[in-house]
N, C-alpha and C positions, 0 to 999 in steps of 0.2 A: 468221326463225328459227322452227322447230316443233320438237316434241318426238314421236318413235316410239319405242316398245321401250326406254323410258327412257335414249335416247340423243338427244342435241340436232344441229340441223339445220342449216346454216348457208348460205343459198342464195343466188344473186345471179340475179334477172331479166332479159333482154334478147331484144328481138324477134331482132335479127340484128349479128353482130359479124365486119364483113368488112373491118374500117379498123381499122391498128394504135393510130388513137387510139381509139377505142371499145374497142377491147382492151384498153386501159392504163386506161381509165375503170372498167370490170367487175372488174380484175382488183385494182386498187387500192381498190376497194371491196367486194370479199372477204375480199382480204391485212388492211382496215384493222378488219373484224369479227373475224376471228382473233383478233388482239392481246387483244379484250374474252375471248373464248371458244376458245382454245387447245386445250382438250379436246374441242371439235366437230367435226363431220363436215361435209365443204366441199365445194360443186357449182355451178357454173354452170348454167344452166335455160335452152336456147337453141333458138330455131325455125331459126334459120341462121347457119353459120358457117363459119368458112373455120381448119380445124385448124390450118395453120400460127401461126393468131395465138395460138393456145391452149398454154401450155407442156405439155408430157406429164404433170406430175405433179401436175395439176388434171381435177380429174372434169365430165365436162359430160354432162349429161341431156337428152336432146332434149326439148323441150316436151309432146309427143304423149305420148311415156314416162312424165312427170310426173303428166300430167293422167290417166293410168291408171292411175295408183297407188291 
C-alpha cells in the first residue's frame, strides 16, 4: 500500500502470472486487502502475463510503467 494525491494504493506484485493457479494466488491476495481498505485504488504490478487469466475489471501495470512513475 502507498499513498499519492491523498488517495491510497493498493498493489499486489508478481514477476509473471501465466498459470491459473498463480492467478488465484495474486488475485486472492488483492481481493483479501480490499476487504481491510474498500475505498482504495487496486492494481496488479506484472512483468508478464497472460491477460486471459486477468479478469477485465482489475487494473494491471506493467512493471516498467510502475517503476516510471
Amino acid at each position: 500500500m502507498y499513498e499519492k494525491d491523498a488517495q491510497r494504493h493498493l498493489v499486489n506484485v508478481s514477476y509473471s502470472v501465466q498459470t491459473a493457479d498463480t492467478a488465484r494466488r495474486e488475485l486472492s491476495g488483492l481481493e483479501e486487502s480490499q476487504k481491510a481498505l474498500p475505498d482504495a485504488d487496486t492494481a496488479l504490478i506484472l512483468n508478464d502475463w497472460d491477460p486471459k487469466l486477468i479478469p477485465k475489471n482489475v487494473r494491471v501495470i506493467p512493471a516498467w510503467e510502475f517503476l516510471l512513475q
